[in-house]
C-alpha positions in Angstrom: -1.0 -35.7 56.0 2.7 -35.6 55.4 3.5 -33.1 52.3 3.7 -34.2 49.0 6.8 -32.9 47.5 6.9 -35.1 44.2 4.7 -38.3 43.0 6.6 -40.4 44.7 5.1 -39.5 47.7 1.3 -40.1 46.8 0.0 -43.1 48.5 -1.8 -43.8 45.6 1.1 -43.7 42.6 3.0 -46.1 45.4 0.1 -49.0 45.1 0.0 -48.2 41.4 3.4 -49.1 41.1 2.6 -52.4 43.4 -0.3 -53.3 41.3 1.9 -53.1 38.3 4.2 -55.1 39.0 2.1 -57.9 40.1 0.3 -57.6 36.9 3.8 -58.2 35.0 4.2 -61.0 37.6 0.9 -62.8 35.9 1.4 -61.7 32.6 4.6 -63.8 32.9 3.3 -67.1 33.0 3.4 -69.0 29.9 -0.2 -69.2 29.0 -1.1 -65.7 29.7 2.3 -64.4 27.6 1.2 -66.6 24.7 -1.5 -64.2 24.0 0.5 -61.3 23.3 -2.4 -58.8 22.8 -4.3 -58.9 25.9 -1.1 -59.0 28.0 0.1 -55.8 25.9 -2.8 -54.0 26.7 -3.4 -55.0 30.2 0.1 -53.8 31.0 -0.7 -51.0 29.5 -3.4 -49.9 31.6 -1.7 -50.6 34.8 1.1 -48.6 33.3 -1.4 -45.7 32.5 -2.7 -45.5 36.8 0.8 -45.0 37.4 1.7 -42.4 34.7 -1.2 -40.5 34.8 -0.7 -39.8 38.4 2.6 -38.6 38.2 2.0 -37.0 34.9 -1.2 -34.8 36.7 1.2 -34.0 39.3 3.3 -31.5 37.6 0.1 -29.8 36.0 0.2 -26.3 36.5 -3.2 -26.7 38.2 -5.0 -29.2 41.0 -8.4 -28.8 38.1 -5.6 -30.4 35.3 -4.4 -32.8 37.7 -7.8 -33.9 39.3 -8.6 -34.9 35.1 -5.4 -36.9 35.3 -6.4 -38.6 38.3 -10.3 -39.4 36.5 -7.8 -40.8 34.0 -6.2 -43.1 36.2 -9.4 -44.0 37.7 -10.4 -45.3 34.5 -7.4 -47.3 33.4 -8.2 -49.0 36.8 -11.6 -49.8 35.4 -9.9 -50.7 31.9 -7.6 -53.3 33.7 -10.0 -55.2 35.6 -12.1 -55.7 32.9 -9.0 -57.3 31.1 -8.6 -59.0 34.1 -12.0 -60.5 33.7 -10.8 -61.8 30.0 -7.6 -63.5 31.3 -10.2 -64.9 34.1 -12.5 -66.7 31.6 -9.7 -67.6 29.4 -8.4 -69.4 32.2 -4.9 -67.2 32.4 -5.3 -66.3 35.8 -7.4 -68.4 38.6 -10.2 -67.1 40.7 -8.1 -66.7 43.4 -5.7 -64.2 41.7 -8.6 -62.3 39.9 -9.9 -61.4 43.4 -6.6 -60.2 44.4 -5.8 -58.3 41.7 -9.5 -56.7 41.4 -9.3 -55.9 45.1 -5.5 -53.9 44.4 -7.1 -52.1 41.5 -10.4 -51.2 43.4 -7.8 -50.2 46.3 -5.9 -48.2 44.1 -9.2 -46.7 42.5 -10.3 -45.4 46.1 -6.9 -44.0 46.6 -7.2 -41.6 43.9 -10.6 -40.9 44.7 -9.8 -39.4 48.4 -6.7 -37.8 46.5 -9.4 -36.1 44.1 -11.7 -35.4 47.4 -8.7 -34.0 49.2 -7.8 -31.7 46.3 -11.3 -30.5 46.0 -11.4 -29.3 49.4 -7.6 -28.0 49.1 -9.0 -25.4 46.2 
């Protein structure tokens, strides 16, 4: 594993990032960004993967930034169960849905082996 000298480099705040900009890409479209609420908090929670990553990086501690990560994990969880809401209100297709669960379950498993790695690192 290459060293990690500042967020940027974690594999997982990189497919954050990816994930949350195709989640703008969607909330763009005009019957998805007439319902202001759910496409506030839904790029919200894609915002909070990436922040909390990079925000548990510069913890003084891998314990601090392993509850960051845990944090990220579940604004992963948080947007695909907005994702489900923009499914059944017929925002997104079934198509997207899929793709955009399977980036956040990606991203979710990312920051798990992060967490695993850190674990054995302490």
């Amino acid at each position: 594993m290459a060293a990690i000298e500042k967020f940027e480099d974690i594999k997982a705040w990189q497919e954050a990032r990816r994930l949350l900009n195709r989640i703008y890409e969607i909330t763009d479209g005009e019957r998805f960004s007439k319902d202001w609420e759910l496409k506030n908090q839904i790029r919200r929670s894609g915002l909070s993967v990436m922040s909390n990553i990079a925000e548990g990086f510069d913890r003084s501690s891998d314990r601090e930034f392993i509850q960051f990560l845990r944090i990220a994990t579940g604004s992963c969880s948080e947007l695909k169960s907005q994702l489900y809401v923009a499914l059944d209100q017929k925002y997104i297709t079934d198509k997207l849905f899929s793709e955009i669960c399977q980036k956040a379950t990606d991203v979710t498993k990312l920051i798990n082996g992060f967490i695993r790695y850190l674990r054995k690192a302490t």
